[in-house]
C-alpha atoms as one frame of an Amber mdcrd trajectory, in Angstrom:
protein
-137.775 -70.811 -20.699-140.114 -68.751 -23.117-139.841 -65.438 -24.660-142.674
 -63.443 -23.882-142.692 -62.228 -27.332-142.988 -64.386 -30.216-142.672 -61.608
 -32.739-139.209 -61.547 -31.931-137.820 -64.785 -33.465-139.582 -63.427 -36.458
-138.383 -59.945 -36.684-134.668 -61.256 -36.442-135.416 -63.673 -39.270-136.182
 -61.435 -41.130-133.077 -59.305 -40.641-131.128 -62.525 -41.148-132.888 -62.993
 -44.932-132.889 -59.054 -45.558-129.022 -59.552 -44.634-128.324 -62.873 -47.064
-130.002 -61.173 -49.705-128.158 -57.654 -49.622-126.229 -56.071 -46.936-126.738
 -52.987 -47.849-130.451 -53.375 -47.851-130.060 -55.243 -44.374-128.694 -51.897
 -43.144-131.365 -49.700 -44.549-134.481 -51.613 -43.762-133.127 -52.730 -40.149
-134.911 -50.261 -38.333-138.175 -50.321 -39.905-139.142 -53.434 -37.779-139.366
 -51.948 -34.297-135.781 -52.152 -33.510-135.019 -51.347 -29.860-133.585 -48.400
 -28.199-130.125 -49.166 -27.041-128.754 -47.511 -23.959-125.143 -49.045 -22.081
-124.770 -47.224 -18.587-121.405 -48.192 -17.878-120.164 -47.589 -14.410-116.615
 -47.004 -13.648-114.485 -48.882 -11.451-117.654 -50.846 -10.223-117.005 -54.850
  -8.554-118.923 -57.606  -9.282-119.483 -57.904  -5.387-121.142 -54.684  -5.308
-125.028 -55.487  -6.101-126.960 -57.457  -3.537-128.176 -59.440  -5.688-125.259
 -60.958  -7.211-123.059 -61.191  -3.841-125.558 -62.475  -0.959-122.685 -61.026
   1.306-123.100 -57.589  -0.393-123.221 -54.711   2.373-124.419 -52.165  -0.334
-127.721 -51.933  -0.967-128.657 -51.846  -4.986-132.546 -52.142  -5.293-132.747
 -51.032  -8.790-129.887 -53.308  -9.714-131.597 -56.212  -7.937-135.121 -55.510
 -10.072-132.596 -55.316 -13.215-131.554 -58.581 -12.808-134.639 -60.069 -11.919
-136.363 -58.671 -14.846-133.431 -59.411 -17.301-130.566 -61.320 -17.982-126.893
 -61.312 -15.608-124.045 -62.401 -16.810-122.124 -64.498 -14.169-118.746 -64.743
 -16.481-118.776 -61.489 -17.898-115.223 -60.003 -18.292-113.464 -56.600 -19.973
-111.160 -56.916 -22.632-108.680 -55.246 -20.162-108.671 -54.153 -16.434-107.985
 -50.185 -16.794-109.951 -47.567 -18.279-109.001 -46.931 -21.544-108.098 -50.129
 -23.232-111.714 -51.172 -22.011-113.410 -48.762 -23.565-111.599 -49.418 -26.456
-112.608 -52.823 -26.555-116.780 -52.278 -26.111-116.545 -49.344 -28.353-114.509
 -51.251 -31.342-115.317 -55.283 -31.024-111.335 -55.147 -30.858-108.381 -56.083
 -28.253-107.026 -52.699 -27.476-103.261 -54.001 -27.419-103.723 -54.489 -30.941
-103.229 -50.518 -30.873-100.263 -48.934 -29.529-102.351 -45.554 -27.902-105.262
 -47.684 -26.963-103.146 -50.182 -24.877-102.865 -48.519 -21.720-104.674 -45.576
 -19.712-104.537 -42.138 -20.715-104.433 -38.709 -19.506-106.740 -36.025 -20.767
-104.357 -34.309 -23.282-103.733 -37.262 -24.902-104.866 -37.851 -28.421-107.651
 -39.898 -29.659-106.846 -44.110 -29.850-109.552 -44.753 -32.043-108.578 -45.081
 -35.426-109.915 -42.948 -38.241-111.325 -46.125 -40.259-112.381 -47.589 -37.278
-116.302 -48.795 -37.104-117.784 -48.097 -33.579-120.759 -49.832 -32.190-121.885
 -45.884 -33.063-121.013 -45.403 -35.825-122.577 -49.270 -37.535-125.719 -48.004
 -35.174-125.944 -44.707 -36.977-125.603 -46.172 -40.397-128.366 -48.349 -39.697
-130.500 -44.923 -38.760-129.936 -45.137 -35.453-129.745 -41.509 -33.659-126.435
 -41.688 -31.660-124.980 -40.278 -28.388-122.487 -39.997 -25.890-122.847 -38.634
 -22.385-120.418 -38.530 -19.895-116.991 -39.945 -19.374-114.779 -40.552 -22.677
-111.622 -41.188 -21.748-110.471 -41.879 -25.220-108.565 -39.210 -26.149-109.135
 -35.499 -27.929-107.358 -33.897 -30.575-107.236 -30.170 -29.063-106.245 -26.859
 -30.584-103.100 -25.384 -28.659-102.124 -21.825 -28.139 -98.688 -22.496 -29.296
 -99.428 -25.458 -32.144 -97.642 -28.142 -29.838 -99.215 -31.113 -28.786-101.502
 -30.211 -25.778 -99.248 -31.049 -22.475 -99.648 -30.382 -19.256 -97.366 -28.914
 -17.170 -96.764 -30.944 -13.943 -95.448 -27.989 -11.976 -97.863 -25.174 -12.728
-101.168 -26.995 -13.585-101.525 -25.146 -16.278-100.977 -26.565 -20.476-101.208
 -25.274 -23.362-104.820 -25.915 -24.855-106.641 -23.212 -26.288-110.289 -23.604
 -24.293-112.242 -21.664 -26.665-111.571 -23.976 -29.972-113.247 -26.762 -30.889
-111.213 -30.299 -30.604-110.137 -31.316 -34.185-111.082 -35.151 -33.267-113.229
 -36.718 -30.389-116.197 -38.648 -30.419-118.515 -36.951 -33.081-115.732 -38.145
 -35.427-116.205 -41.914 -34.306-119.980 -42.323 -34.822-121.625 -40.487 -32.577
-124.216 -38.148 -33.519-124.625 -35.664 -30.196-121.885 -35.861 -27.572-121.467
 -34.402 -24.352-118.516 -35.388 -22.033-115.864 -35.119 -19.449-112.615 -35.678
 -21.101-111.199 -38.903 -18.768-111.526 -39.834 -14.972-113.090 -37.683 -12.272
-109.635 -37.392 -10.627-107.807 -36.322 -14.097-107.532 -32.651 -15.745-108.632
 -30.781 -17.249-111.653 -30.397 -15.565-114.531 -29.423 -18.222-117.215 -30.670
 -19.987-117.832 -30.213 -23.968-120.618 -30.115 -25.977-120.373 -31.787 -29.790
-115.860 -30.837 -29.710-116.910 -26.961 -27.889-115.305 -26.987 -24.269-118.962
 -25.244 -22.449-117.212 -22.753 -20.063-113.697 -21.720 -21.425-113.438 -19.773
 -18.286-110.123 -21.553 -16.625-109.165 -21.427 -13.402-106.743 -24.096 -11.096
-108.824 -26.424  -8.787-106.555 -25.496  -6.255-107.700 -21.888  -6.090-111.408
 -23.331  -5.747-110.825 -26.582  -3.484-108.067 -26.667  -0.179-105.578 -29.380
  -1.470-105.864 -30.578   2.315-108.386 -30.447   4.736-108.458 -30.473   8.428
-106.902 -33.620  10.275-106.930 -35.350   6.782-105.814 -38.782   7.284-103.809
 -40.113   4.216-104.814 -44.328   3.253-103.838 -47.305   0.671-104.538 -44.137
  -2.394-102.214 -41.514  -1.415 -99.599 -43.259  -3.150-101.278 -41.969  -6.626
-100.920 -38.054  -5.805 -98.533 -35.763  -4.987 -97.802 -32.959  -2.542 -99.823
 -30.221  -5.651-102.385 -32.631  -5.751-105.999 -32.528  -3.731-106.429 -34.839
  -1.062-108.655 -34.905   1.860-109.328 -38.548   2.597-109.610 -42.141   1.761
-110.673 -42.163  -1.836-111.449 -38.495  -2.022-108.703 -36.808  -3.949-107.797
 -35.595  -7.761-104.363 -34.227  -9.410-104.181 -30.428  -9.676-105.000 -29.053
 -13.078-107.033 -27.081 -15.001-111.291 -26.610 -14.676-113.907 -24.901 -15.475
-114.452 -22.010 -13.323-118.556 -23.381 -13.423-117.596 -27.169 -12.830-117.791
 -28.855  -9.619-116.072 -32.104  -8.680-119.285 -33.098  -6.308-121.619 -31.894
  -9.080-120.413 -33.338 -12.293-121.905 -37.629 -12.407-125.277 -35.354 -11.269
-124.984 -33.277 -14.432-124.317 -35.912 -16.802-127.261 -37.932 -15.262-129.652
 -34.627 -16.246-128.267 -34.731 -19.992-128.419 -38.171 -20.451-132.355 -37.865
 -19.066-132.460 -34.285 -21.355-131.627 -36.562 -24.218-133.403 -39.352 -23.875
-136.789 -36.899 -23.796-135.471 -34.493 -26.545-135.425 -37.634 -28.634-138.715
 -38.905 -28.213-140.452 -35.544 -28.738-138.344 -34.962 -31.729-138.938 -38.276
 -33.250-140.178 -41.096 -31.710-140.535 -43.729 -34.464-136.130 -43.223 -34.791
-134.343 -45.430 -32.242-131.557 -44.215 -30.345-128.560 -45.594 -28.877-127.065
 -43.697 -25.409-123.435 -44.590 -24.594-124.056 -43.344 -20.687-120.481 -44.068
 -19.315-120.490 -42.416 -15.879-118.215 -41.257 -13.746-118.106 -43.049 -10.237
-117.735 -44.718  -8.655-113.994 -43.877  -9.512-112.074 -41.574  -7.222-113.260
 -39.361  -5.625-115.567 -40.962  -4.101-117.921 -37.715  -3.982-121.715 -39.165
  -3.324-124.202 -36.741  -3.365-126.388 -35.613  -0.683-129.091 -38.071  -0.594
-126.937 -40.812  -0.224-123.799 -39.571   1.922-123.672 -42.026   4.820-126.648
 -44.528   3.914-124.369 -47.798   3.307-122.556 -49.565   5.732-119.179 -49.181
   3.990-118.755 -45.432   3.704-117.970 -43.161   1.145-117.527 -45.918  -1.604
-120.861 -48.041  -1.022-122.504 -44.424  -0.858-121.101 -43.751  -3.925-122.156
 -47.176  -5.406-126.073 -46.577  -4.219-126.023 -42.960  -6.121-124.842 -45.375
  -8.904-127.818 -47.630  -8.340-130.419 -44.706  -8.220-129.105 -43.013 -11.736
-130.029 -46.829 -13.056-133.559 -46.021 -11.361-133.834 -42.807 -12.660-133.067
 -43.945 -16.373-135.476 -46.468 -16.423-138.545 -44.258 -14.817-137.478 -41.441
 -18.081-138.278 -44.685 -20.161-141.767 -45.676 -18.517-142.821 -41.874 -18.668
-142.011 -41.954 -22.341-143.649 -44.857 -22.626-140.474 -46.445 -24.484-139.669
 -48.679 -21.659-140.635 -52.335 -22.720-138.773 -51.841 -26.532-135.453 -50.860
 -24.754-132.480 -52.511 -24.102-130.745 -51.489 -21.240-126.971 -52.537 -21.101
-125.025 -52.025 -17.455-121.742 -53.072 -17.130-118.281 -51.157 -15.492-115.055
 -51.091 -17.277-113.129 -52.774 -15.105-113.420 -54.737 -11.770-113.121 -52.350
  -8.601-109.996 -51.155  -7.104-110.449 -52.101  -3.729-107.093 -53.883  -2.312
-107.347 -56.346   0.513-106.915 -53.488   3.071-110.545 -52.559   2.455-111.928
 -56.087   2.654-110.472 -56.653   5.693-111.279 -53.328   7.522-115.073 -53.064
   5.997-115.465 -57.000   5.582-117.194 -56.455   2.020-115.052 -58.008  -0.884
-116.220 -55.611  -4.256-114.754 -58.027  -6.385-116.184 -61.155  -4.774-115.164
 -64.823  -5.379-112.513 -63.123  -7.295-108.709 -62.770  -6.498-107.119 -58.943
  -6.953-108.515 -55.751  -7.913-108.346 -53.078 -10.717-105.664 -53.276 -13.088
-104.868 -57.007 -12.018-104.245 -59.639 -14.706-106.377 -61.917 -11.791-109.742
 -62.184 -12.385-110.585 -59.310  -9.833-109.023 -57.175 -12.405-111.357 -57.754
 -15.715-114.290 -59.979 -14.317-117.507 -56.950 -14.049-121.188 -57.018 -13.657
-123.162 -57.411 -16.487-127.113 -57.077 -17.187-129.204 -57.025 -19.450-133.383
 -55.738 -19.500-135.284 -55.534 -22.559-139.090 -56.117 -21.153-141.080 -56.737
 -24.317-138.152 -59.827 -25.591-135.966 -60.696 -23.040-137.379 -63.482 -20.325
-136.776 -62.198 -16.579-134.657 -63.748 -14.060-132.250 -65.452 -16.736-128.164
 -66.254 -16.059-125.903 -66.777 -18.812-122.575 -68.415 -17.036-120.154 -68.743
 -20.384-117.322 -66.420 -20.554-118.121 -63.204 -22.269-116.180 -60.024 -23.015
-117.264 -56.091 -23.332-115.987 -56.570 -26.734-118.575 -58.851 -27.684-121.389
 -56.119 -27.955-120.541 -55.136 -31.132-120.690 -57.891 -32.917-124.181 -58.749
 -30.861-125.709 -56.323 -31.572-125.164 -56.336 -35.209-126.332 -59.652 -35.117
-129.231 -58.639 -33.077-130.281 -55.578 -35.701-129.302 -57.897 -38.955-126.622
 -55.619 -39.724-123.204 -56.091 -41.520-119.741 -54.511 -40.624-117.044 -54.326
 -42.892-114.437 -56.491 -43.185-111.671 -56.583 -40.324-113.537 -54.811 -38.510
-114.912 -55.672 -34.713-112.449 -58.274 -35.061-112.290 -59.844 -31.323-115.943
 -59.543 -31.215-118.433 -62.461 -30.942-121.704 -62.535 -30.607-123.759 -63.881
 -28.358-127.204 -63.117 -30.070-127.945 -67.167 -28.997-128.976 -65.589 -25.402
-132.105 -63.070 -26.664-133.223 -67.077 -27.982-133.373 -68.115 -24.956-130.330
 -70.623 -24.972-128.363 -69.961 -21.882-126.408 -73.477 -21.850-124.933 -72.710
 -25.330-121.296 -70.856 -25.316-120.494 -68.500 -27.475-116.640 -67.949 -26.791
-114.507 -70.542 -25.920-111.389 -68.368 -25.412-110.558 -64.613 -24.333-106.918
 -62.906 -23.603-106.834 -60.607 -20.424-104.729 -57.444 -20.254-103.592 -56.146
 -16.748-102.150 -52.179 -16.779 -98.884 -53.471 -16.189 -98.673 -55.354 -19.376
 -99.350 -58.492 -18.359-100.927 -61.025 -20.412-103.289 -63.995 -19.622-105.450
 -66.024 -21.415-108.512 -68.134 -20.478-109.779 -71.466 -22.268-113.143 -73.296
 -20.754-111.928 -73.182 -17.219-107.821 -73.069 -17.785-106.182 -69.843 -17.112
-102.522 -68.799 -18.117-100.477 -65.938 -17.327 -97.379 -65.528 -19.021 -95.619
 -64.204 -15.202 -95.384 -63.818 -12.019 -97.627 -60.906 -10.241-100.556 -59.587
 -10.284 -99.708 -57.156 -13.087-101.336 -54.243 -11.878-102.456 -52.439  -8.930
-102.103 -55.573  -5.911 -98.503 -55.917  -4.756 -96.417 -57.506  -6.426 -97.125
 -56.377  -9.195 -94.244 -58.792 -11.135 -92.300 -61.220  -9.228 -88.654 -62.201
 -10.701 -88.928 -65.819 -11.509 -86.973 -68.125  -8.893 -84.132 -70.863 -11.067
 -86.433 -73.725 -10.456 -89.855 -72.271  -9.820 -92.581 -71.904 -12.156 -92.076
 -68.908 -14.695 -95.983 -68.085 -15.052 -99.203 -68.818 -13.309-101.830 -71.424
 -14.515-105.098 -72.017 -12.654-107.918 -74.544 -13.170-110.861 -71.778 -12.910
-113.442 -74.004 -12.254-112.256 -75.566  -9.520-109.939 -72.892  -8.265-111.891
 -69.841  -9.027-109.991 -67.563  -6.736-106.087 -68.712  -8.116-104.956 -69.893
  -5.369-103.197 -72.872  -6.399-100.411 -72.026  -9.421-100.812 -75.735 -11.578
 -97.970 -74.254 -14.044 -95.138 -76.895 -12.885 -97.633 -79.776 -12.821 -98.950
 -79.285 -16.158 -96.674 -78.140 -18.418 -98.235 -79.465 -21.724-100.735 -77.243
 -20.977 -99.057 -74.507 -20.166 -97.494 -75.160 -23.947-100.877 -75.165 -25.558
-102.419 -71.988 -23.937 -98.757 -69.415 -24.278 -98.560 -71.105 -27.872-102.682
 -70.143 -28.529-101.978 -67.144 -26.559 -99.190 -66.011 -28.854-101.185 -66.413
 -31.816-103.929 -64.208 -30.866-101.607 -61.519 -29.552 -99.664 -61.461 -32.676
-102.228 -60.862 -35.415-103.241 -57.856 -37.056
């Protein structure tokens, strides 16, 4: 297979020589060669299963997805660094294995502080040094420092809704202080308060109010399913997959409005950018907000998939993807940028759903969101970059969110400091057309209950029982002469079905002792 554009292997030599010679010059000069724009839509809570093209039995329709994929690369072995929100995030933001942090480990809330470390490099922050123009738009979920009205750390309080954050400060910390240039985001989840959006650290609309006293915490003959387990009797819920915990928002926001909004800024941007200057590249971190509960699809595309709310939910998803790349082609900026999509995690859709709408989200996987099982942390990933990239590629070699840092400063010539993007490797080998070549031959999973797996070639250990997250069991006390952890041969078992951890215990040795190692360094 060819790349359409020779030019390429020449530019990156170049950045490779610029780079041996002085790294510091490599930084300064690597934008003067046509350097792409970058832009990573990353859905949340999205299944591999979910596009048609990469699950034949898909009953969701994903047309711009499908062209995506046929124009670009998809990743068939594509995994992130953890299968919940925040650690995730973490992990494509930092080149770095969130449990090597003790705030960045698990999921947070949206008073929480920020996990990423002061003297942290983010792929922003190595992409703005390089004179990149930087930006964030939409869901952060990784933590704010905000100013209080009583100098405590902000807290909510479960009983009243209410906390103690002083809406018409600026945050101390958020993402302008981690590389990115313009940001303009939701705090955490969709179904998490407070409710607001903020512009560069300024909360837009300070005006709070309790979404209870705009929203009915129940409607009508509401008929509670698998999720009511994650709310309580204060908390808004009116059906399957449509609910969020009371707390504080905007008196201007709207639940049903806010993916919509982000969608126009991230278009606003993109155009403000190319007016302003068109000869700077720009890199758009466009995490979005669905389709995570609530599963609150807009008007165009309420009832037009066959699985309700949630496939509705996933086609809105699909269209934003359309309507990003059309913004390109109008700006004529299409074929020199490189579109990322990817979600954080695998979906959470338990085996209740498959069963009742006979569409697996996670397909040829085993568990869900938050799993340590490969339906956990195994996501879709694509990649389009018209003028370099070769259409209608595959690249089926394990990969991790994590790796994009260290790609793309491979891609751009560009050199990080040291320790940093440390779980990061790149697999610049792909934009060179050599899809048969691995980049990684090892990657630790995290579920959200703190259970650890690793994977080597096509061996797969967990250190226990359970899925470790949101599938029941979650951990399973260890019977006196049963196995004590799970290990699964991947490429012949790829849904872990059979547990090989008695039969083979030498390797069960070799992956908890490799396992160990990684999990225990700096």
């Amino acid at each position: 297979m060819q790349l359409k554009n020779s030019s390429f292997g020449f530019f990156r030599l170049i950045f490779i020589l610029i780079g041996l010679v002085h790294p510091c010059l490599a930084q300064k000069k690597a934008v003067s060669a046509k350097s792409p724009n970058i832009i990573i839509i990353l859905a949340d809570d999205m299944g591999y299963g979910d596009i048609s093209t990469l699950n034949p039995d898909s009953k969701i329709r994903t047309p711009s997805l499908d062209k995506l994929v046929q124009q670009g690369i998809s990743f068939t072995n594509a995994h992130s660094s953890a299968s919940v929100c925040t650690p995730s995030r973490y992990g494509l933001l930092t080149g770095r294995y969130a449990f090597r942090s003790k705030t960045a480990a698990y999921g947070i809330g949206g008073f929480d502080r920020p996990v990423i470390e002061e003297e942290r490099e983010t792929l922003a922050s190595t992409l703005k040094k390089s004179g990149y123009a930087t930006a964030v738009i939409g869901k952060w979920h990784l933590g704010l420092d905000w100013q209080t009205k009583d100098g405590l750390p902000a807290k909510l309080d479960q009983k009243t809704g209410y906390s103690n954050v002083d809406y018409s400060k600026e945050v101390k910390k958020g993402p302008n202080n981690v590389g990115f240039d313009y940001s303009f985001i939701h705090p955490a989840s969709l179904d998490i308060p407070p409710y607001v959006f903020l512009r560069n650290h300024k909360v837009i609309d300070p005006d709070i109010v309790l979404t209870t006293s705009v929203y009915p915490v129940r409607k009508e003959r509401a008929l509670y399913a698998w999720d009511k387990k994650h709310t309580d009797s204060l908390a808004v819920y009116w059906e399957k997959g449509v609910w969020w915990r009371q707390g504080e928002m905007s008196k201007s926001f709207r639940i049903e409005t806010c993916q919509s909004t982000i969608v126009r800024e991230g278009i606003a941007f993109i155009d403000s950018q190319v007016s302003k200057n068109a000869a700077q590249p720009f890199f758009l971190y466009l995490p979005l907000t669905g389709p995570h509960t609530p599963w609150m699809p807009g008007d165009k595309f309420r009832g037009k998939s066959d699985i309700g709310l949630y496939g509705d939910f996933v086609m809105e998803i699909d269209d934003i993807v359309a309507q990003i790349r059309e913004t390109l082609i109008r700006n004529k900026i299409d074929e020199n940028t490189l579109i990322i999509f990817a979600s954080d995690n695998g979906a959470y859709w338990p085996e209740e759903e498959i069963k009742l709408q006979g569409h697996n989200s996670n397909s040829g996987t085993k568990g869900q969101k938050g799993d340590v099982w490969d339906g956990g942390h195994r996501i879709p990933l694509i990649m389009s970059w018209p003028e370099e990239i070769p259409g209608n590629a595959q690249y089926p070699h394990l990969l991790s969110l994590t790796d994009f840092f260290a790609t793309l400063s491979d891609l751009l010539g560009l050199v990080s400091s040291e320790n940093q993007g440390r779980d990061s490797e790149s697999f610049s080998q792909v934009f060179r057309a050599e899809w048969d070549k691995p980049h990684r031959n090892d990657m630790v999973h995290h579920s959200s209950g703190n259970l650890y797996g690793i994977r080597v070639v096509d061996w797969k250990f967990i250190e226990g029982l359970g899925s470790g997250g949101f599938t029941v069991p979650a951990h399973i006390t260890p019977e006196i002469v049963g196995p004590t952890g799970q290990l699964y041969q991947i490429s012949s078992d790829p849904r872990e079905q059979e547990n090989l951890f008695l039969k083979y215990p030498e390797k069960v040795a070799e992956l908890s002792n490799l396992m160990n190692k990684i999990t225990n360094r700096d």
